[in-house]
C-alpha positions in Angstrom: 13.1 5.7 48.5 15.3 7.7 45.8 15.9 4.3 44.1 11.8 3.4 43.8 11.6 7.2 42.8 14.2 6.9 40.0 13.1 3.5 39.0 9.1 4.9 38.4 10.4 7.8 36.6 12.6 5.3 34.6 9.7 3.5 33.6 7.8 6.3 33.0 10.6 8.0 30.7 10.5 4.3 29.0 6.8 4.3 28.7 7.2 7.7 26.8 9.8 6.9 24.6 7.7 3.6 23.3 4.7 5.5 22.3 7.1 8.5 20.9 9.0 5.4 18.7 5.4 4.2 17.7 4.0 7.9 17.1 6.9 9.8 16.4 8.2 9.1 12.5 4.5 9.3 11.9 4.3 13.3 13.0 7.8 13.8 11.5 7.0 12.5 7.5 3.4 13.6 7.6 4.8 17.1 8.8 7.3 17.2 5.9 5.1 16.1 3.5 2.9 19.6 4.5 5.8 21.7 4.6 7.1 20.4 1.0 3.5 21.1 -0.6 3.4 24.8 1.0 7.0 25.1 -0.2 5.9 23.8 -3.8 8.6 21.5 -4.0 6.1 18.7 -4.5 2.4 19.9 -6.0 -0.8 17.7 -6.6 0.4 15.7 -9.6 3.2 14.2 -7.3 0.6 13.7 -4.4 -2.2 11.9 -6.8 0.4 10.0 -8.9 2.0 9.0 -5.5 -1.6 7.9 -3.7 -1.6 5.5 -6.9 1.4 4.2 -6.9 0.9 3.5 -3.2 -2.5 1.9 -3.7 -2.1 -0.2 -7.0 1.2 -1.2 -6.3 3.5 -0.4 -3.2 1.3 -1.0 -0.7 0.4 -4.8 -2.2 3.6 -5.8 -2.7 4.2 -4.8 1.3 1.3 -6.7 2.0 2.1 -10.0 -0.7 5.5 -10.1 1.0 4.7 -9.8 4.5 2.1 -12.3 4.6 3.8 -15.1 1.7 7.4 -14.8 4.4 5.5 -15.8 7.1 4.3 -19.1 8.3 0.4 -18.9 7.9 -0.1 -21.5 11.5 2.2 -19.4 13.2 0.7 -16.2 12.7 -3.3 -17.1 11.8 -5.2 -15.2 14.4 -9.0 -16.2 14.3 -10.4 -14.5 17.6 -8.5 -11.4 16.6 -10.1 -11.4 13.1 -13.7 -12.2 14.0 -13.2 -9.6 17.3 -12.5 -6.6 14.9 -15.2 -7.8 12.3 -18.2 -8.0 15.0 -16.6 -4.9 16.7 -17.0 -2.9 13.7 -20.1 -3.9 12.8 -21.1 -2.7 16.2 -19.2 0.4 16.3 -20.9 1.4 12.4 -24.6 0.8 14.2 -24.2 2.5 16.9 -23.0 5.4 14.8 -25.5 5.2 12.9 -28.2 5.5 15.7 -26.0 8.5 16.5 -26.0 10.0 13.4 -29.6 10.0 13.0 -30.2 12.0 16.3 -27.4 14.6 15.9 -26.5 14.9 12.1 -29.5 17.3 11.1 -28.7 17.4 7.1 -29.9 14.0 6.3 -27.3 13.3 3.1 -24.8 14.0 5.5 -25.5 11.4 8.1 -23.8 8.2 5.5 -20.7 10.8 5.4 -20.4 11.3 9.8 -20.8 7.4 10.2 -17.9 6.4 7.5 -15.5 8.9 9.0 -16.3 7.4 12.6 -15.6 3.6 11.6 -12.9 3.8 8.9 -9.6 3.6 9.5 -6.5 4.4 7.4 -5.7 0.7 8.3 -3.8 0.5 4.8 -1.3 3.4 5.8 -1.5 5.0 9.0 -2.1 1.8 11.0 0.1 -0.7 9.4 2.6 1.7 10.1 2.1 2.2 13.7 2.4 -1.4 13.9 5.3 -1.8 12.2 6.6 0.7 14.3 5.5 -1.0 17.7 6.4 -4.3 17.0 8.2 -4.5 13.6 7.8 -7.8 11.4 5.1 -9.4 13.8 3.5 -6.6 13.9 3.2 -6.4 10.1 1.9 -9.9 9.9 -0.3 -9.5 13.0 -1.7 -6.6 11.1 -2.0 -7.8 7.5 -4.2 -10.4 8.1 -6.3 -8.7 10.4 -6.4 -6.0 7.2 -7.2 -8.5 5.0 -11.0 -9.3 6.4 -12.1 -5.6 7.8 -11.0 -3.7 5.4 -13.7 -6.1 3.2 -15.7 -5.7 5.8 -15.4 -1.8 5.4 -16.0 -1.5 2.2 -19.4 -3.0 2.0 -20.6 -1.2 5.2 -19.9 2.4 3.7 -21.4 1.2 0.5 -24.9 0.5 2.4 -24.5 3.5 4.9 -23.6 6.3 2.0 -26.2 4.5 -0.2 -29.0 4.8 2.7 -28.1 8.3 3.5 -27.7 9.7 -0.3 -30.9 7.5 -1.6 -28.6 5.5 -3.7 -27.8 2.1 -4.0 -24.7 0.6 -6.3 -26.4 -2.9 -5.8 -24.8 -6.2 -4.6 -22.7 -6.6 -8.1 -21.5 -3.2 -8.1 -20.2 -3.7 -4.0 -18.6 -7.5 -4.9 -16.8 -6.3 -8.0 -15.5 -3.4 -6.1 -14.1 -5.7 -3.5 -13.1 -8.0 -5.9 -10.5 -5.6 -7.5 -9.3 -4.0 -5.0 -5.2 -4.4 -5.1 -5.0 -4.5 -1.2 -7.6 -7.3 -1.6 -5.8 -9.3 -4.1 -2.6 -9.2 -2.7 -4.0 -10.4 0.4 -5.6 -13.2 -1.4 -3.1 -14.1 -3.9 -0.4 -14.5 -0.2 -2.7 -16.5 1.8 -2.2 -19.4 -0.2 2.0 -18.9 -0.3 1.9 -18.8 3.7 -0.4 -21.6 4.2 1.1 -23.9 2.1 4.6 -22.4 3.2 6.0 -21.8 -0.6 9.5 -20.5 -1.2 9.3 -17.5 -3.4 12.5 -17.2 -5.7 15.0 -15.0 -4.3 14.7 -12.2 -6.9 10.8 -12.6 -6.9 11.2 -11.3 -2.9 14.0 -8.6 -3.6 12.1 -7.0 -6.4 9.1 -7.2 -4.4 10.9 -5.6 -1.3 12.1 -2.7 -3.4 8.5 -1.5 -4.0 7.5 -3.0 -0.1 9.9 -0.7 1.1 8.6 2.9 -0.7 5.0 2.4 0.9 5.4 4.2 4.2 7.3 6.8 3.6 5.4 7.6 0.3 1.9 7.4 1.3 2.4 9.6 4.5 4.6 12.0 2.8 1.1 12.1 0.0 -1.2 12.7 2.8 0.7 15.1 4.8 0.8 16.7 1.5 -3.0 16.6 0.9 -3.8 18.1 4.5 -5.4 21.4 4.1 -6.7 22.5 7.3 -8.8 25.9 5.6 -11.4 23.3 4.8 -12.0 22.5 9.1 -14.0 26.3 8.9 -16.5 24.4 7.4 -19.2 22.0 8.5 -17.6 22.1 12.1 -20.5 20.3 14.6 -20.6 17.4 12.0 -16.6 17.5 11.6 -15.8 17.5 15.4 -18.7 14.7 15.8 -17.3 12.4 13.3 -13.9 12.8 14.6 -14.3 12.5 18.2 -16.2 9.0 17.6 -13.0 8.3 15.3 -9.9 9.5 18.0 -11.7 8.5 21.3 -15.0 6.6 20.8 -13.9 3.8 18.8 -10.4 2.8 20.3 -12.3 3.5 23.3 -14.7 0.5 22.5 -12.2 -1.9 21.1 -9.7 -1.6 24.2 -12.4 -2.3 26.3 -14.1 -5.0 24.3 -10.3 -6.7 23.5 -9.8 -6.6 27.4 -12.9 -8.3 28.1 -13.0 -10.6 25.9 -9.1 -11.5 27.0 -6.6 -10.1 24.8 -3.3 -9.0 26.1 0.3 -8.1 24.6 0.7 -7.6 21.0 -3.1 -8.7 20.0 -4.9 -5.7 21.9 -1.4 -3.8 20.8 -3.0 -4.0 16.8 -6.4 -3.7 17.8 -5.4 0.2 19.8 -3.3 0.5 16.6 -6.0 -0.1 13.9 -8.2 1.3 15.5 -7.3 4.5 16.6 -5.8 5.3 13.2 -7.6 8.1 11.3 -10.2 8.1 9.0 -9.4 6.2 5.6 -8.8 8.7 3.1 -10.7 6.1 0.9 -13.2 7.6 2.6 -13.0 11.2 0.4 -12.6 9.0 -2.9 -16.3 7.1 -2.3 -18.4 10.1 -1.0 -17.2 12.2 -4.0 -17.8 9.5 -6.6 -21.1 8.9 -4.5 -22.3 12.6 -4.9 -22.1 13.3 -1.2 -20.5 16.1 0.8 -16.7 15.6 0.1 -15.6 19.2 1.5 -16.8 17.3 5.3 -15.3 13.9 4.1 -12.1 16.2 3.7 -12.8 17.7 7.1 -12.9 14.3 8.8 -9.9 12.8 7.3 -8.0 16.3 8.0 -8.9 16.4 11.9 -8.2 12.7 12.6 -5.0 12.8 11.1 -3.5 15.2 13.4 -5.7 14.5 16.3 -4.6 10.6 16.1 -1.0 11.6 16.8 -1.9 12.8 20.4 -4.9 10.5 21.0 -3.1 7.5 19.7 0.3 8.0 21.7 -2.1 8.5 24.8 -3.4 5.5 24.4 0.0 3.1 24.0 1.2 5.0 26.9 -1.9 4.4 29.5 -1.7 0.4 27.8 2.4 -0.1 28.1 2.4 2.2 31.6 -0.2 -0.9 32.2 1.6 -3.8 31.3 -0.9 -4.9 29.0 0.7 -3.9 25.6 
């Protein structure tokens, strides 16, 4: 009896130290990246020339590199694309149904329903993969970025164009897709892995050197830009967005990825992705949109913090499972 009673807390102390390893450096960097702004040892030209360096740069070459090293047959993952492209599309129309009866401020409605769907996919949820499952974790993920994140940029272009009375038209949305960096890079690697191309040795290495700032960076950036004096504001449309964002949504993909069979490192990404928090892409479009970027700030603020707890609840229930 004491040997089945130390071998369940065993796994239960193994259970927590997984999810901790997964969650953990998250919490730790975005926490420094907080205390350094309040100490003013980094200030908002660092944090804004940072975001861009992450974006234009950093985060691509993580992305070109992870996906041009790895053998495209070997990693290609069909059903787990077209699962978190229908799934999204599902989860951004049942929001919006939601939004509708509960958001009162009409203008505000396009905001509540990005902040639901979005994910900091980019960032937050590549590196939780990493963090789970390390270089197959990155490829599992990149490629799954590679065809929602399009996906999510043309859905909150239609639901903040519906709820503002805008629309930036079907040229506006393609060319926006068609230069975003992520994008590119994605598109400009699917052809090395597929065709299995040896990139010169220096090619990688320089590559790796500006692979290898992107975590650290961008969380240290948004730990940086969390400002939590803005949650006073715009709370029943805040806590709305962000519990459809920390519970509702990995909520619906768990369930939907264990029905429709996946197991292991597959429904492992789809938890990850999708319990990230809100893209803080998110911010950048409402404000250039002319919508309410004080709650945009709010969501992405909330879900940051919150996805630390709801997140590392989640890979414990799913590992204390056996199913991740």
């Amino acid at each position: 009896m004491d040997a089945t009673r130390h071998d369940r807390v065993s796994d239960l102390l193994g259970v927590i130290d997984f999810s901790l390893s997964v969650t953990g450096p998250i919490f730790v960097v975005l926490a420094l990246g907080y205390w350094l702004m309040r100490r003013r040892l980094i200030d908002d030209a660092f944090v804004n020339t940072g975001s861009r360096l992450v974006f234009n740069v950093a985060l691509p070459a993580l992305l070109f590199i992870g996906i041009g090293k790895t053998r495209f047959d070997d990693a290609a993952n069909p059903e787990l694309i077209a699962f978190g492209v229908v799934a999204s599309i599902v989860v951004w129309l049942v929001l919006e149904v939601i939004a509708a009866r509960l958001v009162s401020e009409p203008r505000d409605r396009g905001v509540v329903v990005q902040g639901g769907f979005r994910s900091n996919m980019g960032i937050v949820g590549l590196a939780y993969c990493v963090n789970a499952y390390g270089d197959d974790g990155l490829v599992a993920a990149s490629l799954y970025l590679a065809l929602v994140t399009i996906v999510f940029n043309v859905i909150a272009v239609i639901t903040l164009g519906r709820s503002l009375n805008r629309s930036q038209g079907l040229g506006a949305t393609a060319r926006s897709i068609a230069t975003n960096p992520l994008i590119i890079a994605i598109v400009l690697a699917l052809p090395v892995s597929w065709l299995a191309l040896d990139l010169p040795g220096w090619a990688l290495q320089s590559g790796q050197y500006f692979a290898n700032l992107t975590l650290p960076l961008a969380l240290l950036c948004t730990g940086a830009a969390l400002d939590f004096r803005q949650l006073r504001r715009e709370v029943g449309s805040t806590m709305l967005a962000s519990a459809a964002k920390l519970v509702a949504v990995p909520l619906t993909f768990v369930l939907g990825a264990l029905a429709w069979g996946f197991r292991g490192i597959d429904l492992g990404v789809l938890l990850l992705m999708s319990s990230a928090p809100t893209a803080a892409a998110s911010y950048v479009m409402v404000r250039a949109m002319g919508g309410n970027a004080t709650l945009a700030a709010n969501i992405i603020a909330l879900t940051t913090v919150g996805s630390i707890l709801t997140t590392s609840i989640g890979v414990m229930v799913l590992r204390g499972l056996s199913l991740i």
